[in-house]
PDB file of the backbone (N, CA, C, O) and the ligand in Angstrom, with CONECT records:
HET     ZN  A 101       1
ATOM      1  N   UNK A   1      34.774  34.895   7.759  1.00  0.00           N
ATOM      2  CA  UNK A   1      33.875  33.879   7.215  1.00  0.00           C
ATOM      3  C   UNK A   1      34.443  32.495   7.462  1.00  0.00           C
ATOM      4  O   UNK A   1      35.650  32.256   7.432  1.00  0.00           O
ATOM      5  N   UNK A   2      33.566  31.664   7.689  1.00  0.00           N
ATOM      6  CA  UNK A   2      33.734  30.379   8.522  1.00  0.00           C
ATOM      7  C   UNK A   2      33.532  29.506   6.962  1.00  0.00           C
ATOM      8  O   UNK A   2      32.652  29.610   6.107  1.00  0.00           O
ATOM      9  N   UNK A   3      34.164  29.051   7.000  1.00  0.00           N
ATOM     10  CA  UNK A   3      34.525  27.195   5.964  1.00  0.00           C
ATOM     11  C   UNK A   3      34.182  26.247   6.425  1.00  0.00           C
ATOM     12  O   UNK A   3      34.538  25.692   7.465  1.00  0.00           O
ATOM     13  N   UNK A   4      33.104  25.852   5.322  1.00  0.00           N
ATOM     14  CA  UNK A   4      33.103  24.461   5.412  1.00  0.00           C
ATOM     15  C   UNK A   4      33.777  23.159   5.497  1.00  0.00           C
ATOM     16  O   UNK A   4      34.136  22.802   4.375  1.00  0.00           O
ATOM     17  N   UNK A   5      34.074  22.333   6.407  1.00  0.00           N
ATOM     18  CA  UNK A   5      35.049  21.210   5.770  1.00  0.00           C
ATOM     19  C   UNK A   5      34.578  20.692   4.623  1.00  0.00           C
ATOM     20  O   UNK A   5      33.466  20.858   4.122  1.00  0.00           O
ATOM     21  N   UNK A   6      35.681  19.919   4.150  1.00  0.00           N
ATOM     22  CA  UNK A   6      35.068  19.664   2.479  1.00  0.00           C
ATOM     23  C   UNK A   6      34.727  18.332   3.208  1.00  0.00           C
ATOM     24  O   UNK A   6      33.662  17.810   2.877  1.00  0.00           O
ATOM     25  N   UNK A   7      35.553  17.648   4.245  1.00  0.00           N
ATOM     26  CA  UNK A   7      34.873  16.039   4.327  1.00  0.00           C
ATOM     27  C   UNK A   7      33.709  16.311   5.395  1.00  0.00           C
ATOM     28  O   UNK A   7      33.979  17.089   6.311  1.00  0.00           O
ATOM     29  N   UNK A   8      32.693  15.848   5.358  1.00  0.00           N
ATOM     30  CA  UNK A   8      31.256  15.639   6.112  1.00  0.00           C
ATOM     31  C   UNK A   8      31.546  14.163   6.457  1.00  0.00           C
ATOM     32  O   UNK A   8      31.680  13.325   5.566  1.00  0.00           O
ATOM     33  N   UNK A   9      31.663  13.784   8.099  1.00  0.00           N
ATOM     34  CA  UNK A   9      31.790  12.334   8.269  1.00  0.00           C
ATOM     35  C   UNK A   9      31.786  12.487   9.247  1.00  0.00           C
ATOM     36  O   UNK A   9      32.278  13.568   9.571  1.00  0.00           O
ATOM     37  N   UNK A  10      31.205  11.485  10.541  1.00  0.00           N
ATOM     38  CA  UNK A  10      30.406  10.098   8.893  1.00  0.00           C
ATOM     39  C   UNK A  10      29.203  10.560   8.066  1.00  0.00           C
ATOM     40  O   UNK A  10      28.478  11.513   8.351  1.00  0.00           O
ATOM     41  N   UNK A  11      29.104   9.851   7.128  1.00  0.00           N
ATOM     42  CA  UNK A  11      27.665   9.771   6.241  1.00  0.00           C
ATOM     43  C   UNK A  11      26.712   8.905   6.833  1.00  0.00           C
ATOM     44  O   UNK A  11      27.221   7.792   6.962  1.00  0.00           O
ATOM     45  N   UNK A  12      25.359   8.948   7.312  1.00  0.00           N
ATOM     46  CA  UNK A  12      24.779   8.042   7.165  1.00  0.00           C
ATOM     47  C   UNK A  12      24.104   7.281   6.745  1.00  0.00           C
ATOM     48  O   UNK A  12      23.123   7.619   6.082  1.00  0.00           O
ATOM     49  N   UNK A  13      24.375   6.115   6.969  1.00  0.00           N
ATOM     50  CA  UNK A  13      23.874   5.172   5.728  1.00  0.00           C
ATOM     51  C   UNK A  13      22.584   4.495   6.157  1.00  0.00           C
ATOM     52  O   UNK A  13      21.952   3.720   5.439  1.00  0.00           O
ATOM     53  N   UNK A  14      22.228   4.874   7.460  1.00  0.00           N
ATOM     54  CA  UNK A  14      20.747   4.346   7.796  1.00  0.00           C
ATOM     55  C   UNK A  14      20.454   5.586   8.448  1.00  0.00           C
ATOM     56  O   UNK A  14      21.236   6.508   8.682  1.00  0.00           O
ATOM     57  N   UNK A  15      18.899   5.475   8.788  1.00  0.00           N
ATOM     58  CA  UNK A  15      17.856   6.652   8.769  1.00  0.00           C
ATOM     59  C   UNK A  15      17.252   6.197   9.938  1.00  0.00           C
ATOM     60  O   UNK A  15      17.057   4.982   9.901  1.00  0.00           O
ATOM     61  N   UNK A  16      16.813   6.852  11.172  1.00  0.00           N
ATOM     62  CA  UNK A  16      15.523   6.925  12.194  1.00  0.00           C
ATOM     63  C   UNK A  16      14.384   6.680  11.321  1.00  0.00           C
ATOM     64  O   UNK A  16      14.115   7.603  10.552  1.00  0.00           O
ATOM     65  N   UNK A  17      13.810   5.856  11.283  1.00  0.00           N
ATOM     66  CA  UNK A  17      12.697   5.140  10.981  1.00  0.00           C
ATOM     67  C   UNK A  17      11.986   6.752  10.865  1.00  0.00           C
ATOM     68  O   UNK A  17      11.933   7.546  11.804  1.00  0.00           O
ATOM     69  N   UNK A  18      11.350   7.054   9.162  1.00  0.00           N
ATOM     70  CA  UNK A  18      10.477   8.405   9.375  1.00  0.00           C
ATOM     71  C   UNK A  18       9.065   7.691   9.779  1.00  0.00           C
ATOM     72  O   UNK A  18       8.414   8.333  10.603  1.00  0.00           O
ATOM     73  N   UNK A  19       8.500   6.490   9.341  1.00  0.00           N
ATOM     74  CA  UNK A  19       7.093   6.407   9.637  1.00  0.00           C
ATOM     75  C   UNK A  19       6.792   6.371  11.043  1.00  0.00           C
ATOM     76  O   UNK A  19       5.740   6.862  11.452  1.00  0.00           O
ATOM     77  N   UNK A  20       7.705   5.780  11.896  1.00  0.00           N
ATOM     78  CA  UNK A  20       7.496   5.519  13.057  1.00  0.00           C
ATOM     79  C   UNK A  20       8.445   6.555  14.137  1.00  0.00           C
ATOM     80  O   UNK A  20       8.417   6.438  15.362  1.00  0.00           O
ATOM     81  N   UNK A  21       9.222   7.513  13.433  1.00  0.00           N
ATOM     82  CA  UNK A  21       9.764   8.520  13.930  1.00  0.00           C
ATOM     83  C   UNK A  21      11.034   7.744  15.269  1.00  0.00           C
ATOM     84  O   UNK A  21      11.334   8.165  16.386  1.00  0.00           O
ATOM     85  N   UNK A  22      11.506   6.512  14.512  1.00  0.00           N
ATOM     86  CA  UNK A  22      12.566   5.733  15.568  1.00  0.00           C
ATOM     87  C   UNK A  22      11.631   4.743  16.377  1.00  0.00           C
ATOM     88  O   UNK A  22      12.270   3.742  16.704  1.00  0.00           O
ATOM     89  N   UNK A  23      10.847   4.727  16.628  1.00  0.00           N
ATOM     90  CA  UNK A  23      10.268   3.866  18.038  1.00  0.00           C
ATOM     91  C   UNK A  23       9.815   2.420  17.501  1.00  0.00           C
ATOM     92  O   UNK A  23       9.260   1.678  18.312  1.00  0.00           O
ATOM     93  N   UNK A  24      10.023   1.962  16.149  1.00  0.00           N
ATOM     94  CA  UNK A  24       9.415   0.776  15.799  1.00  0.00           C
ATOM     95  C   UNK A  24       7.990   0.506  15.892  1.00  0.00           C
ATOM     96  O   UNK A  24       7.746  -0.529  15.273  1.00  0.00           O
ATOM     97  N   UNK A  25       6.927   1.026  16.425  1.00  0.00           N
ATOM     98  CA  UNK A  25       5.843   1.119  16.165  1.00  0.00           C
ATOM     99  C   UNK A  25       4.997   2.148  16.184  1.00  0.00           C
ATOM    100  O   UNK A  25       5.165   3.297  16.593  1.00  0.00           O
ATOM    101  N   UNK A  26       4.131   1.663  15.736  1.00  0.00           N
ATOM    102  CA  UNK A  26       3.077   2.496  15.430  1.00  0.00           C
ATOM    103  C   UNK A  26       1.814   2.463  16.093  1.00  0.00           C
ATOM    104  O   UNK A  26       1.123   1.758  15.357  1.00  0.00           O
ATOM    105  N   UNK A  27       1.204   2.778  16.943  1.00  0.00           N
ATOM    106  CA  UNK A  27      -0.366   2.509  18.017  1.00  0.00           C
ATOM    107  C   UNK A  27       0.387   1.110  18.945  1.00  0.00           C
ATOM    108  O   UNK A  27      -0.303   0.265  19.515  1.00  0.00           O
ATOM    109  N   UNK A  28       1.308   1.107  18.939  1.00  0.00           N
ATOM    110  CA  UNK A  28       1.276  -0.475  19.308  1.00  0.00           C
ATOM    111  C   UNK A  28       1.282  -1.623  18.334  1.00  0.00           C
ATOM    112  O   UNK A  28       1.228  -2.806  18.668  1.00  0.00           O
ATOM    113  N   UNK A  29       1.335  -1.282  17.400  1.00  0.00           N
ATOM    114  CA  UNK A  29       2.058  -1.875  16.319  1.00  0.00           C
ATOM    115  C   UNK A  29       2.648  -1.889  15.353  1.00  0.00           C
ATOM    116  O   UNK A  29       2.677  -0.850  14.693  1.00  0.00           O
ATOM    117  N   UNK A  30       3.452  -3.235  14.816  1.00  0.00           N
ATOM    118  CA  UNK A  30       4.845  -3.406  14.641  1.00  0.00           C
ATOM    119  C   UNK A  30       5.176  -1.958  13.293  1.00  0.00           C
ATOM    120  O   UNK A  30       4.204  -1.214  13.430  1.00  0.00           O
ATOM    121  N   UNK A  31       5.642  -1.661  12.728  1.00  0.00           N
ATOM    122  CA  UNK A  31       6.261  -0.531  12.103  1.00  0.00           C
ATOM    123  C   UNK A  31       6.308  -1.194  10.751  1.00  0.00           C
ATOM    124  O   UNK A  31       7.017  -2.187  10.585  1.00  0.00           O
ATOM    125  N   UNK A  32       5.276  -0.472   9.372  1.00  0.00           N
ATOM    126  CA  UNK A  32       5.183  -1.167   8.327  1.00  0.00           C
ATOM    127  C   UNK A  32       6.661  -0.945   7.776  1.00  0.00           C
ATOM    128  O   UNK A  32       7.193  -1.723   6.984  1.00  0.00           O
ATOM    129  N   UNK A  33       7.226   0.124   8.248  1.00  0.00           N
ATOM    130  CA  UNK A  33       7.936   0.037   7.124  1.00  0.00           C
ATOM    131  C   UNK A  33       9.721  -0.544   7.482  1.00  0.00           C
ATOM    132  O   UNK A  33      10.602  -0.968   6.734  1.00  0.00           O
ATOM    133  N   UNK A  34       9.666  -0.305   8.959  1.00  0.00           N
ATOM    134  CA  UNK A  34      10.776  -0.656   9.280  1.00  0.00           C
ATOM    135  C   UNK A  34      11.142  -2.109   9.834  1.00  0.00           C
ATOM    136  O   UNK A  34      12.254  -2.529  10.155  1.00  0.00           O
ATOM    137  N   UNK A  35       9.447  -3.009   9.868  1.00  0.00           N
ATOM    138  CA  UNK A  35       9.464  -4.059  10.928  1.00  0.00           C
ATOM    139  C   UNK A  35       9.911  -3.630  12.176  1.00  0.00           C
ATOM    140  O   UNK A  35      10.218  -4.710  12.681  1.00  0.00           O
ATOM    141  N   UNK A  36      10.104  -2.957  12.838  1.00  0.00           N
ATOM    142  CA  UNK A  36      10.531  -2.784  14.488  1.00  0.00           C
ATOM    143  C   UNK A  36      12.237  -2.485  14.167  1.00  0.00           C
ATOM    144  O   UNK A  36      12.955  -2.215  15.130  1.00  0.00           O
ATOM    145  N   UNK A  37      12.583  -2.523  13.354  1.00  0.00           N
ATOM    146  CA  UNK A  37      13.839  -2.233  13.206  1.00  0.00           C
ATOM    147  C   UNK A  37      14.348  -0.955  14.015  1.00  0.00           C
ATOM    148  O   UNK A  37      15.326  -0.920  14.762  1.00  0.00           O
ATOM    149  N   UNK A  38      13.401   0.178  13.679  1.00  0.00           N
ATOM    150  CA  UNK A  38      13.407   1.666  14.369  1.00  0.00           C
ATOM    151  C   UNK A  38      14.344   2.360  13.291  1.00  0.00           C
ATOM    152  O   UNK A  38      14.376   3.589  13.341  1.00  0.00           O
ATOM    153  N   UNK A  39      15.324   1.551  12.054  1.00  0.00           N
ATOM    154  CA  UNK A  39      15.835   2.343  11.121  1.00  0.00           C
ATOM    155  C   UNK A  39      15.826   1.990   9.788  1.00  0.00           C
ATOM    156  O   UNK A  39      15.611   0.853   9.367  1.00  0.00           O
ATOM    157  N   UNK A  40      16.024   2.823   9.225  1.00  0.00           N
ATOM    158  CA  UNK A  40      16.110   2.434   7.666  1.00  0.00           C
ATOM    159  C   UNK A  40      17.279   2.410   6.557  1.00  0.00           C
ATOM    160  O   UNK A  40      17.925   3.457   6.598  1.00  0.00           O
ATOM    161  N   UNK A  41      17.700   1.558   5.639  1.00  0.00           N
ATOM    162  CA  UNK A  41      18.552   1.941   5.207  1.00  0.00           C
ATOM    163  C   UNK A  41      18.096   3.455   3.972  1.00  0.00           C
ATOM    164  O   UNK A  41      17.192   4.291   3.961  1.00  0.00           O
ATOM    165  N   UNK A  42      19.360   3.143   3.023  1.00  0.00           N
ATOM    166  CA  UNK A  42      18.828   4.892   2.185  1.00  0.00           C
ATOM    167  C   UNK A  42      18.287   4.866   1.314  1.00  0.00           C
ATOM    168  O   UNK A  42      18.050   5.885   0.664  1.00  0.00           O
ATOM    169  N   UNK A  43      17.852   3.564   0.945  1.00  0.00           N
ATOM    170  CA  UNK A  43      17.109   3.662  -0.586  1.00  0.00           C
ATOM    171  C   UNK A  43      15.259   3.099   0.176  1.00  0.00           C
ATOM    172  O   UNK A  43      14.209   2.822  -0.405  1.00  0.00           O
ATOM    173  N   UNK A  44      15.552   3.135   1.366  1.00  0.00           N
ATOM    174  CA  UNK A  44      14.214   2.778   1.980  1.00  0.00           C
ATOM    175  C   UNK A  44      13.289   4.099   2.519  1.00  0.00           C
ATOM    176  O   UNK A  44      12.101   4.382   2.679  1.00  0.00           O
ATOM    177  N   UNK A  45      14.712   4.757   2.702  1.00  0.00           N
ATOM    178  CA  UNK A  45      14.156   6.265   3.509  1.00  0.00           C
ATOM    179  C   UNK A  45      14.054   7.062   2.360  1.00  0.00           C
ATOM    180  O   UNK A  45      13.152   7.886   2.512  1.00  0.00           O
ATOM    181  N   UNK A  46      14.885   7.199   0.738  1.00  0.00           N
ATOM    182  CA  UNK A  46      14.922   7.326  -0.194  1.00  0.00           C
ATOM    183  C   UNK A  46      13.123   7.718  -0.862  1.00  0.00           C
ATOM    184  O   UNK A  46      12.537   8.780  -1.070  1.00  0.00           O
ATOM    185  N   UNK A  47      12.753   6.348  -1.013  1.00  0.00           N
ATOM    186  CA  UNK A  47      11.332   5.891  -1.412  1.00  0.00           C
ATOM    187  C   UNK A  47      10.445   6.526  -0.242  1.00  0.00           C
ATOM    188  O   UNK A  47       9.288   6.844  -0.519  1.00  0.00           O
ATOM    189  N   UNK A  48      10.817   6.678   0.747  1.00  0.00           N
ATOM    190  CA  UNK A  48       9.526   7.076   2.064  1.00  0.00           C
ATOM    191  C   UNK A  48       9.038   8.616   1.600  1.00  0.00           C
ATOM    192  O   UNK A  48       7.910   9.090   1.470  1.00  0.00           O
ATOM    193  N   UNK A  49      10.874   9.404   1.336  1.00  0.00           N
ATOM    194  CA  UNK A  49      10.696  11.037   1.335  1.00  0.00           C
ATOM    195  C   UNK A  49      10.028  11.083  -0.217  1.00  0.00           C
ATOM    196  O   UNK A  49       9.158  11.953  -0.187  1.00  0.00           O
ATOM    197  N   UNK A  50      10.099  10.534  -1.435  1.00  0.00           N
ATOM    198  CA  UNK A  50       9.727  10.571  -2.721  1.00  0.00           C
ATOM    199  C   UNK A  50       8.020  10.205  -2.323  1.00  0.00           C
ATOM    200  O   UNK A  50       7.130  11.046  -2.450  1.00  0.00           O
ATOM    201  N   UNK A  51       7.832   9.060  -1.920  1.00  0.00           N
ATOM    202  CA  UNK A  51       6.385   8.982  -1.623  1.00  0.00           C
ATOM    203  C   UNK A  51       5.854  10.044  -1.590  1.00  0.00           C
ATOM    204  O   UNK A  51       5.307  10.690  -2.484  1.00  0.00           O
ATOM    205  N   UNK A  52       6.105  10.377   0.118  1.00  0.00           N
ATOM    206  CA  UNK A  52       5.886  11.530   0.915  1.00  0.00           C
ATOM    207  C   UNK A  52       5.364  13.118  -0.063  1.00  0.00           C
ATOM    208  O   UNK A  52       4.332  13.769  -0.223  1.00  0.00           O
ATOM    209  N   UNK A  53       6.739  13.167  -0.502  1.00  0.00           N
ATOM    210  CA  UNK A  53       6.633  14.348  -1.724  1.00  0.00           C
ATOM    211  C   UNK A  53       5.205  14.009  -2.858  1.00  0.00           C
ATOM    212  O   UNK A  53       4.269  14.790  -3.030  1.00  0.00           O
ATOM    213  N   UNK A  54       5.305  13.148  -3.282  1.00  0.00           N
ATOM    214  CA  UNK A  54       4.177  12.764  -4.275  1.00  0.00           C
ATOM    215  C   UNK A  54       3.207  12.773  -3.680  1.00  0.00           C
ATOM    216  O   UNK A  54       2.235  13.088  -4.367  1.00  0.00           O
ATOM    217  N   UNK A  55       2.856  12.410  -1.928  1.00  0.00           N
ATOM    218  CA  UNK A  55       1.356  12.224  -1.653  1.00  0.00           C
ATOM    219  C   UNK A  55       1.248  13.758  -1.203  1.00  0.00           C
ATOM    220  O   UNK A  55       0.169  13.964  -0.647  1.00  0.00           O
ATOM    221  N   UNK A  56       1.911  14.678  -1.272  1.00  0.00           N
ATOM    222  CA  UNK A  56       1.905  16.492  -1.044  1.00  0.00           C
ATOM    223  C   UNK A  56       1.354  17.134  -2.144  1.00  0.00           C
ATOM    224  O   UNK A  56       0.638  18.135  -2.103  1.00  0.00           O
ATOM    225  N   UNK A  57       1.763  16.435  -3.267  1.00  0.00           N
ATOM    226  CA  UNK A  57       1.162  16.864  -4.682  1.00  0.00           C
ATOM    227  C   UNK A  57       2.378  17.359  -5.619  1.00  0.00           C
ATOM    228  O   UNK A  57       2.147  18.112  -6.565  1.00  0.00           O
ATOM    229  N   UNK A  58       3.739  16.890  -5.311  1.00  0.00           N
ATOM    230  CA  UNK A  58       4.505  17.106  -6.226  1.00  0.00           C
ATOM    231  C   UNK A  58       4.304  16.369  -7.526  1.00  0.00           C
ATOM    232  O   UNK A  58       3.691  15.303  -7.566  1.00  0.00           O
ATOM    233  N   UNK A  59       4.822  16.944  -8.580  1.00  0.00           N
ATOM    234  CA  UNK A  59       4.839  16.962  -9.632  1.00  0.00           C
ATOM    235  C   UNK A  59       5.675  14.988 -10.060  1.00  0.00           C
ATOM    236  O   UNK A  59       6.851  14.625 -10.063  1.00  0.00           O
ATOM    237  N   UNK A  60       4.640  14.365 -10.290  1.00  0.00           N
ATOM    238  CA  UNK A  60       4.790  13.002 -10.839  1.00  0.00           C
ATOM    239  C   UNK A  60       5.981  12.602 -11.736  1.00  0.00           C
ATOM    240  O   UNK A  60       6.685  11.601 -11.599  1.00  0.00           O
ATOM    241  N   UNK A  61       6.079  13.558 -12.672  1.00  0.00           N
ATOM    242  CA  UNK A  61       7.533  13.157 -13.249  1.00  0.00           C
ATOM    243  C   UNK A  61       8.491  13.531 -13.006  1.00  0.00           C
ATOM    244  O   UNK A  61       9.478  13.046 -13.560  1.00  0.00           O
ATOM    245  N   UNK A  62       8.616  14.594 -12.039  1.00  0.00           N
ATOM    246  CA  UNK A  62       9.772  15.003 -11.300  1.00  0.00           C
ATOM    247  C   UNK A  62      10.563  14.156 -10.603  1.00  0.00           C
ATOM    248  O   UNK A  62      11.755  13.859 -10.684  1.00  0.00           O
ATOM    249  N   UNK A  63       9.185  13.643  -9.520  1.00  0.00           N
ATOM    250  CA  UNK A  63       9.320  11.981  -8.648  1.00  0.00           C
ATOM    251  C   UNK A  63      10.219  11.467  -9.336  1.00  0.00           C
ATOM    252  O   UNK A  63      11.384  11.273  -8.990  1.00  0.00           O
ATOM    253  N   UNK A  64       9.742  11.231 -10.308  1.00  0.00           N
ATOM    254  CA  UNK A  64      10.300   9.954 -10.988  1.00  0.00           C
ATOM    255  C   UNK A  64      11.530  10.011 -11.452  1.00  0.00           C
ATOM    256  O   UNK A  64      12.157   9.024 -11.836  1.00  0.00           O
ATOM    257  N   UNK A  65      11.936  11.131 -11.445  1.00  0.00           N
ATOM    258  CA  UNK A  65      13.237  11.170 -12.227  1.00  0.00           C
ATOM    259  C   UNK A  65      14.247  11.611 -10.763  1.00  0.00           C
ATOM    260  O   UNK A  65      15.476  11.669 -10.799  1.00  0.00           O
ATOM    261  N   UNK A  66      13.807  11.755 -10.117  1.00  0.00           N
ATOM    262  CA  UNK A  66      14.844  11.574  -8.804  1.00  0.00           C
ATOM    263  C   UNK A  66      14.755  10.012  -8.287  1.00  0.00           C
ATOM    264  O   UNK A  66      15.600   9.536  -7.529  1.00  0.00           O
ATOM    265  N   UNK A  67      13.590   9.253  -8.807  1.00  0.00           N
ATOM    266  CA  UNK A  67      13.808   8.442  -8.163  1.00  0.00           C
ATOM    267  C   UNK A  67      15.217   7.590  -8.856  1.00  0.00           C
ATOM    268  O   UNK A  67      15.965   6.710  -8.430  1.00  0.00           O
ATOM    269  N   UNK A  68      15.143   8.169  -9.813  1.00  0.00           N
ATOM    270  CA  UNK A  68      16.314   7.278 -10.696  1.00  0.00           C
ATOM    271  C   UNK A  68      17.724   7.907 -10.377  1.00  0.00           C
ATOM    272  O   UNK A  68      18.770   7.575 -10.936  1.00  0.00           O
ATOM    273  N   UNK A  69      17.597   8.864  -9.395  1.00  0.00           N
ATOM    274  CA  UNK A  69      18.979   9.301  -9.128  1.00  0.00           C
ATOM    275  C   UNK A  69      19.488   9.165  -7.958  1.00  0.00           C
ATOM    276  O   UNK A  69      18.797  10.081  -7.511  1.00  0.00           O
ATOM    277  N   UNK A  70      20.240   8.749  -6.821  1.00  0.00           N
ATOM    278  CA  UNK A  70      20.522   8.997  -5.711  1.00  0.00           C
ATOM    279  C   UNK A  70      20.704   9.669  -4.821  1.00  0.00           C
ATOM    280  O   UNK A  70      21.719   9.346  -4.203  1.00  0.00           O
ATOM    281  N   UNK A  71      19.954  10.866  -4.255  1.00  0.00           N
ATOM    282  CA  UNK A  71      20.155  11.831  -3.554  1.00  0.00           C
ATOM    283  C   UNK A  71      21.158  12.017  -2.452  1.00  0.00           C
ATOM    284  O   UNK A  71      21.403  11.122  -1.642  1.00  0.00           O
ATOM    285  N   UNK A  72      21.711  13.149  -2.437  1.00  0.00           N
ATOM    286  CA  UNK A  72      22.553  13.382  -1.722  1.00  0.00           C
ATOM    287  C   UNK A  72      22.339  12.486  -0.347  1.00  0.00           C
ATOM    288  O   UNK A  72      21.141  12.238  -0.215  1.00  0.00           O
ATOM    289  N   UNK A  73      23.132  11.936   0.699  1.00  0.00           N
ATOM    290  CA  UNK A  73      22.938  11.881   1.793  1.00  0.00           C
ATOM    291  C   UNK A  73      22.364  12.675   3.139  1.00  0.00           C
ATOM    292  O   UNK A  73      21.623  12.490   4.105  1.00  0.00           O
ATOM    293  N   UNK A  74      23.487  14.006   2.345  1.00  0.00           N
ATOM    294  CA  UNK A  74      22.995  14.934   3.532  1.00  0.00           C
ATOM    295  C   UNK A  74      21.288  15.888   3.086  1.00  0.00           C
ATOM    296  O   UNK A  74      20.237  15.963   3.721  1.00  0.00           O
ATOM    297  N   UNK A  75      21.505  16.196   2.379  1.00  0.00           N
ATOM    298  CA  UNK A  75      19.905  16.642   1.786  1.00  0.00           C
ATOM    299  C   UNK A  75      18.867  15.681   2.161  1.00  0.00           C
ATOM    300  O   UNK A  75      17.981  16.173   2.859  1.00  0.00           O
ATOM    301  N   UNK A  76      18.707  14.062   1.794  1.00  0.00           N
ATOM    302  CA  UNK A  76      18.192  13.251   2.268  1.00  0.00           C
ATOM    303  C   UNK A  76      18.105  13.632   4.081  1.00  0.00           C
ATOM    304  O   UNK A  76      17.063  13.662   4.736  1.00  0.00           O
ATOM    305  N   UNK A  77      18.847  13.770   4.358  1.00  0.00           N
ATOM    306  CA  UNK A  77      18.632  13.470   5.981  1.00  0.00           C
ATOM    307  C   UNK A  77      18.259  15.049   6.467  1.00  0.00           C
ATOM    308  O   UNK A  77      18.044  15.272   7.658  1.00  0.00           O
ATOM    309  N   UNK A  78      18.199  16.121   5.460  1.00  0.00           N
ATOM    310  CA  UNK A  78      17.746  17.000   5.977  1.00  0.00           C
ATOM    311  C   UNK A  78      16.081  17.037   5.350  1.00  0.00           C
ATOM    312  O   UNK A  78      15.473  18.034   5.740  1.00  0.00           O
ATOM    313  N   UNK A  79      15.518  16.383   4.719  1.00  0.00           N
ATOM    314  CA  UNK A  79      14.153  15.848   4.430  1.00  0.00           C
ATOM    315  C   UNK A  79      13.562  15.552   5.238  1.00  0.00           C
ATOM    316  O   UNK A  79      12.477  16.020   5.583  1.00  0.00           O
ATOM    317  N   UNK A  80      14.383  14.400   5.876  1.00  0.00           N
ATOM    318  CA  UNK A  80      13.635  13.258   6.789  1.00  0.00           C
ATOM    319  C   UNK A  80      13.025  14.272   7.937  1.00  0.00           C
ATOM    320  O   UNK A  80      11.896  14.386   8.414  1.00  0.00           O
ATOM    321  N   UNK A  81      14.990  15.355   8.301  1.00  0.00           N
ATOM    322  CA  UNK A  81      14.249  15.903   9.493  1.00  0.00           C
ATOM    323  C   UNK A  81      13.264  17.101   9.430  1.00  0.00           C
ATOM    324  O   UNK A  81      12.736  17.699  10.367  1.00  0.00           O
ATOM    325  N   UNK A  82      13.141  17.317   7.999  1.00  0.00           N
ATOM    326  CA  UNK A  82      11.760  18.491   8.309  1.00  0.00           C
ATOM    327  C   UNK A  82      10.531  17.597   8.501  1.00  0.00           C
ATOM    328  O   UNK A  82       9.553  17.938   9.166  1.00  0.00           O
ATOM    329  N   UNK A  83      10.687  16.183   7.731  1.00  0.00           N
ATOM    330  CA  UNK A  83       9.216  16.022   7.510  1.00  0.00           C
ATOM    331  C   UNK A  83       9.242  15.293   8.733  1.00  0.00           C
ATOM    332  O   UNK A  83       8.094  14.868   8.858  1.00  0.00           O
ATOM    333  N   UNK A  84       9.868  14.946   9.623  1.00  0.00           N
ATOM    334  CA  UNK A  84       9.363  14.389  10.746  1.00  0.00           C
ATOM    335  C   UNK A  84       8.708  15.828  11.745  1.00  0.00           C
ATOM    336  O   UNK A  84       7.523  15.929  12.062  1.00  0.00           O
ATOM    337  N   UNK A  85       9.789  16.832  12.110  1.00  0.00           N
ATOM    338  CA  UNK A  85       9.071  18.067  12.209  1.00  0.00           C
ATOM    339  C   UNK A  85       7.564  18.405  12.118  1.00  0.00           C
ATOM    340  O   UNK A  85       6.843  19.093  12.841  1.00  0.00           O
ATOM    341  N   UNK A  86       7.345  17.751  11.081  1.00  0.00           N
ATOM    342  CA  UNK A  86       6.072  18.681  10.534  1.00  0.00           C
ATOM    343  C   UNK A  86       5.077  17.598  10.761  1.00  0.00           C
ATOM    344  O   UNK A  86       3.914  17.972  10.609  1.00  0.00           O
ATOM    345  N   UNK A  87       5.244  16.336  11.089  1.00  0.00           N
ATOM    346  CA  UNK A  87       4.624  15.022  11.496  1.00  0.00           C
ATOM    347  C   UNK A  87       4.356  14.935  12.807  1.00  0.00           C
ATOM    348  O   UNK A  87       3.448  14.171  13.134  1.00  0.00           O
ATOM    349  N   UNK A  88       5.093  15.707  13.877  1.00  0.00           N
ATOM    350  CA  UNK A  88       4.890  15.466  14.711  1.00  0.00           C
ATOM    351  C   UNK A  88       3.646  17.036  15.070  1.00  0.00           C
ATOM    352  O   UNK A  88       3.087  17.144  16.161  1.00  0.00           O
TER     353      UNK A  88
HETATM  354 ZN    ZN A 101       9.481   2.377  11.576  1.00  0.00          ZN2+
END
């Protein structure tokens, strides 16, 4: 049986743009959420995946009470990449 390292690094602290899936826009234009940036930091990508979850039909006070917590990094970035997955 294979072990995990206990350190995971690096962390990242910015995100591939989920609305625009990295490319800074959208139809040809500019990217609401990233401005053309193409990334996000984590409390931006944070709010995108909580949205996201809420406009699916999760449970409203659940939302809310993660929103008050900081989610893991790596869980976060394994969000982003299903729901881009499933976006495309
Ligand atoms: Zn974007």
């Amino acid at each position: 049986m294979r072990h995990l390292p206990i350190i995971l690094s690096p962390i990242p602290t910015r995100y591939h743009c989920p609305q625009c899936n990295g490319n800074g826009e959208i139809n040809q234009e500019i990217c609401p959420l990233c401005s053309g940036a193409k990334w996000v930091d984590i409390s931006t990508a944070t709010n995108w995946v909580l949205d996201m979850m809420e406009s699916q039909g999760c449970d409203t006070s659940e939302i809310n009470e993660l929103r008050e917590t900081t989610p893991d990094p790596l869980t976060l970035g394994l969000f982003l990449e299903l729901l881009s997955r499933v976006n495309k």
